[in-house]
C-alpha positions in Angstrom: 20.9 41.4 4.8 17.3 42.7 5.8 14.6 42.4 3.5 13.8 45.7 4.3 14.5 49.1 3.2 13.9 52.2 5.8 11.2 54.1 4.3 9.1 56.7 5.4 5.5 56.8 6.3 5.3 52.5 5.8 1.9 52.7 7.6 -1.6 52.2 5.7 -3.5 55.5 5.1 -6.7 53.7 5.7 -5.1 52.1 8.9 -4.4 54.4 11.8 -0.9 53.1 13.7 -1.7 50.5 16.4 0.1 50.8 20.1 2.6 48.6 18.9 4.0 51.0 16.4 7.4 51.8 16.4 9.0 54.9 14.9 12.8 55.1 14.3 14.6 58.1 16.0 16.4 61.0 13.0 19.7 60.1 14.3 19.2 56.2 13.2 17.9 57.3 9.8 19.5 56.7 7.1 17.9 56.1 3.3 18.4 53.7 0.7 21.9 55.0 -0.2 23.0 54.9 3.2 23.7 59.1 3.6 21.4 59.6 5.7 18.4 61.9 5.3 16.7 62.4 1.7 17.2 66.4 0.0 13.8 66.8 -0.2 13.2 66.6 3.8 15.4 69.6 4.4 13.6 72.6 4.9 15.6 76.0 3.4 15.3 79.0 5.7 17.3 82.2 6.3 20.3 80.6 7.2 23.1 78.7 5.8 21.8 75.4 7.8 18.9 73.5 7.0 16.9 71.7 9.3 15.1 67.9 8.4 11.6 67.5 8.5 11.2 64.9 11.0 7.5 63.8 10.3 9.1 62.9 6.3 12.2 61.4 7.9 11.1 59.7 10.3 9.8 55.7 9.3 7.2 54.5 10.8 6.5 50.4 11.6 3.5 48.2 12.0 2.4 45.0 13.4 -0.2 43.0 11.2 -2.8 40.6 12.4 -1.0 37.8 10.0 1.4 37.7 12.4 -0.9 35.4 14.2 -2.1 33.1 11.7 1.9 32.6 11.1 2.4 31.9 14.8 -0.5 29.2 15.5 1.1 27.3 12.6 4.5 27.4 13.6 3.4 26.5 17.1 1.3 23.7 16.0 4.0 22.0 13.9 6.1 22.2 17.3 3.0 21.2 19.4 2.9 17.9 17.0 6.5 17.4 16.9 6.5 17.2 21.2 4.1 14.6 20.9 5.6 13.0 18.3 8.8 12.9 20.7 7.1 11.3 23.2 5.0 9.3 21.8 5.4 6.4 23.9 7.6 7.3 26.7 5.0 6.8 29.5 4.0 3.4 28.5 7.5 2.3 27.5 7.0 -1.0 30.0 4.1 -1.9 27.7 5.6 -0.6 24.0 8.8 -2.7 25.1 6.5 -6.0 25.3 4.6 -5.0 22.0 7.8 -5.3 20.3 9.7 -7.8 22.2 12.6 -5.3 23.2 13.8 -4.0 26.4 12.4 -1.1 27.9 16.2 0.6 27.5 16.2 -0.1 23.3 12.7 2.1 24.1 14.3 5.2 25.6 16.7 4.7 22.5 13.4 5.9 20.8 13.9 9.1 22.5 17.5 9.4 22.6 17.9 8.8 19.1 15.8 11.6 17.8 18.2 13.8 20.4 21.3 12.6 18.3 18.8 13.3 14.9 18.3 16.9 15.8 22.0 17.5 15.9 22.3 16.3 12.0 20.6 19.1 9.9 21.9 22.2 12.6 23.9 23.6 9.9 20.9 23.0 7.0 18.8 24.6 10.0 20.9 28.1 10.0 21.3 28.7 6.4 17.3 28.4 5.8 16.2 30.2 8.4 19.0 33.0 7.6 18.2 32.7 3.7 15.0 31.8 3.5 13.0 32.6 6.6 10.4 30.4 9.3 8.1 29.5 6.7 10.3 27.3 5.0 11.9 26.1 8.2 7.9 24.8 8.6 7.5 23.3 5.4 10.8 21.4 5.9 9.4 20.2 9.3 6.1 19.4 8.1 7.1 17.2 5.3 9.5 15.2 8.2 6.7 15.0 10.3 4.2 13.6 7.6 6.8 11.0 6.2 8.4 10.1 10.2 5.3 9.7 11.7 3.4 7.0 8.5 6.5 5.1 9.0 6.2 4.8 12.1 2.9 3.5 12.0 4.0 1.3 9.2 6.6 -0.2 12.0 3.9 -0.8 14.0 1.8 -2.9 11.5 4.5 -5.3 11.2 5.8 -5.2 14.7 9.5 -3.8 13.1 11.1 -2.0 15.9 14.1 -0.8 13.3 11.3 0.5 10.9 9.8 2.4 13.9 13.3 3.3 14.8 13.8 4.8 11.1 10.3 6.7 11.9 11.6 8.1 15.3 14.8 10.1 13.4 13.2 11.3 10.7 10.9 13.5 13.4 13.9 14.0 15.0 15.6 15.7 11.9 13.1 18.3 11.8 12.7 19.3 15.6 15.3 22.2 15.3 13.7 23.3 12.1 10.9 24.7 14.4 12.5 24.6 18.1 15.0 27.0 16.4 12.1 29.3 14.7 10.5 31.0 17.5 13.1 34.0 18.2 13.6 34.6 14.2 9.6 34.7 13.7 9.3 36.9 16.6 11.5 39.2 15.5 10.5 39.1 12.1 7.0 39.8 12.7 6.8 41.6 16.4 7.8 44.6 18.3 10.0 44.5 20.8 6.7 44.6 23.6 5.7 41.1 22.0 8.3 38.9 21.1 9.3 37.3 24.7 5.6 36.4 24.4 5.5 35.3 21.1 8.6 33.4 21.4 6.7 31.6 24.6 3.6 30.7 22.6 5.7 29.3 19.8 8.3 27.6 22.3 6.4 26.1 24.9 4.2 24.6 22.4 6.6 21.4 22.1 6.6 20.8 26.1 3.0 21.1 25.7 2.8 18.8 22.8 4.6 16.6 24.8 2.2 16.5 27.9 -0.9 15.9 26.2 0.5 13.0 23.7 1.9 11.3 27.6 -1.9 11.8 28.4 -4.0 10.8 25.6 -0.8 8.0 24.3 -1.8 5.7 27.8 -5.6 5.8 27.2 -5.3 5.1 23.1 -2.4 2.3 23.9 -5.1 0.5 26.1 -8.4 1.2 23.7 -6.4 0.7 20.4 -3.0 -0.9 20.9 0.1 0.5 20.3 -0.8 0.4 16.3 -3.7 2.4 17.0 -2.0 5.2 18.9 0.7 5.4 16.3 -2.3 5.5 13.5 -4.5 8.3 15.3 -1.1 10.3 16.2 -0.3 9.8 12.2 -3.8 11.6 11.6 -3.5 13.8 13.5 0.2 14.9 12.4 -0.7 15.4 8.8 -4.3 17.6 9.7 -1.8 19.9 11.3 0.4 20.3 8.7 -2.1 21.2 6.1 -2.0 25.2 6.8 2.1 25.3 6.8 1.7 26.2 2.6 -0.8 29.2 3.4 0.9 31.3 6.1 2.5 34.6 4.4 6.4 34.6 4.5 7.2 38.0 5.6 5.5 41.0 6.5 4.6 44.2 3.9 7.4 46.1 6.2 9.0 45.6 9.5 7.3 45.9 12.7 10.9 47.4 14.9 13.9 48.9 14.3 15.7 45.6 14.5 13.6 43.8 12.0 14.6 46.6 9.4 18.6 46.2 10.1 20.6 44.0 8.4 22.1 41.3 9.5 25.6 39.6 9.8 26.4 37.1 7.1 26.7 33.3 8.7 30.6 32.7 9.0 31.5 37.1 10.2 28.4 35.6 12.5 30.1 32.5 13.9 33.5 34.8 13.9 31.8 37.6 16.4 29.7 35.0 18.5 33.1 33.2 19.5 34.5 36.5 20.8 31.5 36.5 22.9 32.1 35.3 26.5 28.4 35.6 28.1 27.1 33.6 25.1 29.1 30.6 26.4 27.9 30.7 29.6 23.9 31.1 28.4 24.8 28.1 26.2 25.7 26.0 28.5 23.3 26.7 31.5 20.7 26.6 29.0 21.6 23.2 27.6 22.3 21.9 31.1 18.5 22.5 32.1 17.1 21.8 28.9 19.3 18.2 28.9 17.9 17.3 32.8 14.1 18.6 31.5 13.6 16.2 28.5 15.7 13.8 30.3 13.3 14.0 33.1 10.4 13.9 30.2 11.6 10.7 28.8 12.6 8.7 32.0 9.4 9.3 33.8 8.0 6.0 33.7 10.9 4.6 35.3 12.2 7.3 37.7 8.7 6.5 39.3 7.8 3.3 38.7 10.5 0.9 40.7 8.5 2.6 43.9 5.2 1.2 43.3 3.7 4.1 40.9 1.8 3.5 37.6 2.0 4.4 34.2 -1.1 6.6 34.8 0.7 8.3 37.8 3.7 9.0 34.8 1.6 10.6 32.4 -0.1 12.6 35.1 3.3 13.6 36.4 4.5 14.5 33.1 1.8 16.5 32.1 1.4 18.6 35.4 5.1 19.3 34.9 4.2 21.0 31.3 0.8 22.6 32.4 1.9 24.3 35.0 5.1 25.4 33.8 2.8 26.7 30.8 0.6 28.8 33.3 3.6 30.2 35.1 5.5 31.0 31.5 1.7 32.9 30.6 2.3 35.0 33.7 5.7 35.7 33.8 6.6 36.5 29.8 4.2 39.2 29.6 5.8 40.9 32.4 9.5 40.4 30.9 8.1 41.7 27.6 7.2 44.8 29.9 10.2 45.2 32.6 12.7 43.6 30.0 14.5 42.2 33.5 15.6 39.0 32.0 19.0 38.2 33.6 17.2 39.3 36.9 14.6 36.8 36.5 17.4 34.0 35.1 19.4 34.5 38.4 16.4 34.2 40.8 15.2 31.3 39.0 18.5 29.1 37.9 19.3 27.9 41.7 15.2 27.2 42.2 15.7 24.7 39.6 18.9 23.4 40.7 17.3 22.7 43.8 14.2 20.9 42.2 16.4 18.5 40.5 18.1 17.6 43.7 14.8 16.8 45.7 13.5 15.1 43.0 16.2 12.2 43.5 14.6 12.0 46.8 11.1 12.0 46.5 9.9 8.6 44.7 10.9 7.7 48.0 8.4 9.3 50.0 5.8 6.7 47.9 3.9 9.9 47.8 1.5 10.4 45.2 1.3 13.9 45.9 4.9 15.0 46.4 5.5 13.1 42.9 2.8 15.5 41.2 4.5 18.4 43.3 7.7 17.9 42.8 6.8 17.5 38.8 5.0 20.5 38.9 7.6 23.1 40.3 9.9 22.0 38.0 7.4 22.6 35.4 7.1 26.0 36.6 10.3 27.2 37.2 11.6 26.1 33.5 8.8 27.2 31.8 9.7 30.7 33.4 13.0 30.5 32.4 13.0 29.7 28.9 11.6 32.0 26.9 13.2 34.5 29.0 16.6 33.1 28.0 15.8 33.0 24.7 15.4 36.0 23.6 18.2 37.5 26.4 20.7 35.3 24.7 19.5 37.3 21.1 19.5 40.0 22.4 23.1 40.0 23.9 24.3 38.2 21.2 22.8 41.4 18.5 23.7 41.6 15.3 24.3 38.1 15.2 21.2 36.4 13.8 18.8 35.3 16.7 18.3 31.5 14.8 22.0 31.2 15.1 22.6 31.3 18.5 19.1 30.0 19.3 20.1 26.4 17.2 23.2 26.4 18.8 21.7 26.5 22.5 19.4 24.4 20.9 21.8 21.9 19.9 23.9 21.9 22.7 20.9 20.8 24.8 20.0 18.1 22.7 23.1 16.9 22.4 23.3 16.5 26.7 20.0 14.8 26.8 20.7 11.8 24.7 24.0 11.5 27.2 21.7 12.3 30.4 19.4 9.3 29.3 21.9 7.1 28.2 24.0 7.5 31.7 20.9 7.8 33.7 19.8 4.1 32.5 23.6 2.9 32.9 23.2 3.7 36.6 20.3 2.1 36.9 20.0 -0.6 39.5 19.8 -4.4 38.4 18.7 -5.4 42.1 17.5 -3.9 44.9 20.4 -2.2 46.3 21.4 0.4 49.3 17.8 0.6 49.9 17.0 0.9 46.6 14.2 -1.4 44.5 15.5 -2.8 41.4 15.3 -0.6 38.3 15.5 2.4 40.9 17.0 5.3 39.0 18.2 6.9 42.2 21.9 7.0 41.4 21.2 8.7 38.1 18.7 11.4 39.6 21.9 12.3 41.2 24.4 12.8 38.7 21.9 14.7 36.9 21.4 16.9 40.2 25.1 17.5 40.6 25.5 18.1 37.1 22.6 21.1 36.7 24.3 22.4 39.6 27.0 23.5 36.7 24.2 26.1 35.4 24.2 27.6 38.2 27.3 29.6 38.7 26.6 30.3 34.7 23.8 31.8 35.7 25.2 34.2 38.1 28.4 35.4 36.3 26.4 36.5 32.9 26.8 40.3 33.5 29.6 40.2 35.5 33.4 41.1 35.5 35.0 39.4 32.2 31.1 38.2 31.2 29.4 41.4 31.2 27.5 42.7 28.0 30.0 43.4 24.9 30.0 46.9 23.6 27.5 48.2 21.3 30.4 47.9 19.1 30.7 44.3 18.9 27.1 43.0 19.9 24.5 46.0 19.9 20.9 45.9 20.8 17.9 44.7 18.6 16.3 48.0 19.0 18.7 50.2 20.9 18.5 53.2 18.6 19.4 56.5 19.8 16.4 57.7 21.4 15.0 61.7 21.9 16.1 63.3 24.9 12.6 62.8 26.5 13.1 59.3 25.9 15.5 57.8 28.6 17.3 54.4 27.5 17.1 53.0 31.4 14.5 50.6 30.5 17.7 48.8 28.5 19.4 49.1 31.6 17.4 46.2 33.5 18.2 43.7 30.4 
């Protein structure tokens, strides 16, 4: 149930309303009895009939500047937990030597906190549907803190299992922030800000990810492998200082949708298996999602075989992130706007199918360039797509809970990347082969190709024949309240 009650005239008297002020239409009114307008906002006159005084009726929603504060922390606990992810997946050739394992028991690392995340999914949808973000932050914070000291307490000793340990405990509390964004948004924005606030808060982990690739080669050759693990330790706990201080909820809602109430968990799970497009989102989305931080993970040695370095890696890695991050800062505010989001997932699910597929090919070329390039369009066209994605999936998935379907996709993604890595290494060649160097991951690149290829005839059937958008009845729009005649609804119509 929403924490909210639909009252009139919510908005500060000291305050005026900002732009982003929402007010609910009379014919979606109803008060805290549930009949519908109060006695003392009809208005007697000469006739039998009474008319409502729409100005007392009528509730009126706000945005407040916490928002922000709530955002930056939830973003930064994701930022950590990307470079936590990573940590030393671009200089797994030199973390394999420090502990005397092969460089596959180091993309376990990675692949293990994949299988973590799938562990607490449950845990993750009852506290964010109970209890909210915040404590979906504190949960993750307190992971962080403990995964990331004993790690560096693996490192000290040289105990790859005690690292190991380290690895899934961070793991455990990736969806307890990856699965955060579309609940805060909606909690706290209107429906003009919440493709961008869900961006912010999502693409913080990618970019998490790209930075610690960076800044991970440069401290492993100043400080050792111990010393990266100590500084990232550091650095995890500053950022988890704030997670106590950001407010829970706002004074009222900011939208229609934040105000409604919401589907219990299992009548939640019950509707959202009746719903036909929501299978094909979840698996296109966990398809790319899979061959992204599969990609992430094995870029050291999808590279390296053809004569690249570990600085070329983190370079490619992190051009993939920044310039997704620049495209996903020019194209959300525009979805917030047009609210074209299948348009934009249909345009851009074959450009990444496509990306995948040359990128098999390109290590090949020995080109320096056409590695950063390569890296980089992929960058850019999932970064597009994915906070896009996220919030059309809660949005065509409405009243269900937006954390439930968002873990799930979630999930489903994680779930595929720990089997993309574990494949993509088993294909790997022993000895040069078919033109191939040895360690070439050539034949893998391709099953992953052929495989994202799956996503795309997802892609294009969401809205279509037996997968168009369920009735109102059965999953209704976040804010999709019956508007005033002057107030068309075909801006719903592009979504």
């Amino acid at each position: 149930m929403s924490a909210y009650h639909l009252l009139p005239s919510q908005t500060d008297d000291t305050q005026r309303p900002s732009r982003e002020t929402e007010r609910l239409p009379l014919s979606g009114f109803v008060d805290r009895d549930g009949y519908g307008p109060r006695p003392e906002s009809r208005q007697s006159n000469t006739s039998d009939t009474w008319q409502p005084d729409i100005e007392k009726s009528v509730p009126k929603f706000r945005v407040y500047k916490q928002r922000w504060f709530g955002l930056a922390q939830l973003s930064l606990v994701t930022f950590i937990i990307g470079w936590d992810s990573i940590t030393v997946a671009a200089i797994s050739t030199s973390a394999a030597e420090y502990f005397g394992v092969s460089v596959d028991a180091i993309n376990w690392l990675g692949t293990a906190g994949s299988f973590a995340f799938l562990v607490p999914i449950p845990i993750v949808i009852y506290v964010l549907n109970k209890s909210g973000p915040k404590m979906s932050i504190l949960i993750a914070s307190a992971l962080v803190l403990a995964g990331n000291w004993i790690r560096y307490a693996g490192t000290r000793v040289s105990s790859f299992s005690t690292v190991m340990v380290g690895q899934v405990l961070i793991g455990i509390a990736q969806p307890f922030v990856l699965s955060a964004p579309t609940t805060y948004s909606k909690l706290w924005f209107t429906q003009n800000g919440r493709t961008t606030a869900t961006a912010i808060a999502t693409l913080a982990n990618p970019l998490g990810a790209a930075v610690g690739s960076i800044v991970g080669v440069y401290l492993a050759e100043a400080s050792g492998i111990s010393g990266l693990m100590l500084y990232t330790s550091i650095i995890s706990s500053v950022a988890c200082i704030p997670g106590p201080f950001i407010p829970a909820a706002p004074p009222s809602p900011p939208s229609a949708a934040a105000a409604m109430p919401q589907l219990g968990i299992i009548d939640a799970l019950r509707r959202l298996s009746r719903n036909l497009p929501f299978y094909l989102m979840l698996i296109s989305f966990s398809l790319f999602l899979a061959a992204f931080q599969a990609t992430s993970t094995l870029v050291n040695q999808i590279i390296q075989p053809y004569g690249f370095s570990e600085i070329n890696a983190a370079v490619a890695g992190s051009l993939q992130v920044l310039v997704g991050l620049v495209t996903a800062a020019a194209v959300s505010p525009i979805l917030d706007r047009t609210n074209c989001h299948l348009l934009v997932i249909k345009i851009v699910t074959p450009i990444i199918a496509v990306s995948y597929l040359a990128l098999a090919f390109i290590p090949q070329t020995h080109s320096v360039a056409g590695i950063y390039l390569i890296f980089s369009f992929i960058g850019a066209a999932s970064f597009s797509l994915t906070p896009g994605a996220l919030e059309f999936q809660a949005a065509w998935t409405h009243p269900v809970s937006p954390e439930i379907s968002s873990t799930l996709c979630w999930g489903g993604g994680q779930l595929l990347s720990a089997l993309f890595i574990i494949i993509m290494d088993t294909l790997a060649e022993n000895e040069p082969s078919g033109g191939q160097p040895a360690g070439s991951l050539f034949r893998g690149l391709v099953f992953q190709a052929i495989v994202v290829w799956g996503a795309v005839p997802c892609a294009l059937l969401t809205g279509v024949w037996i997968f168009k958008r369920p009735s109102a009845s059965v999953v209704g729009s976040q804010d999709r309240q019956p508007l005033p005649a002057k107030q068309s609804d075909r801006k719903w119509a592009r979504f």
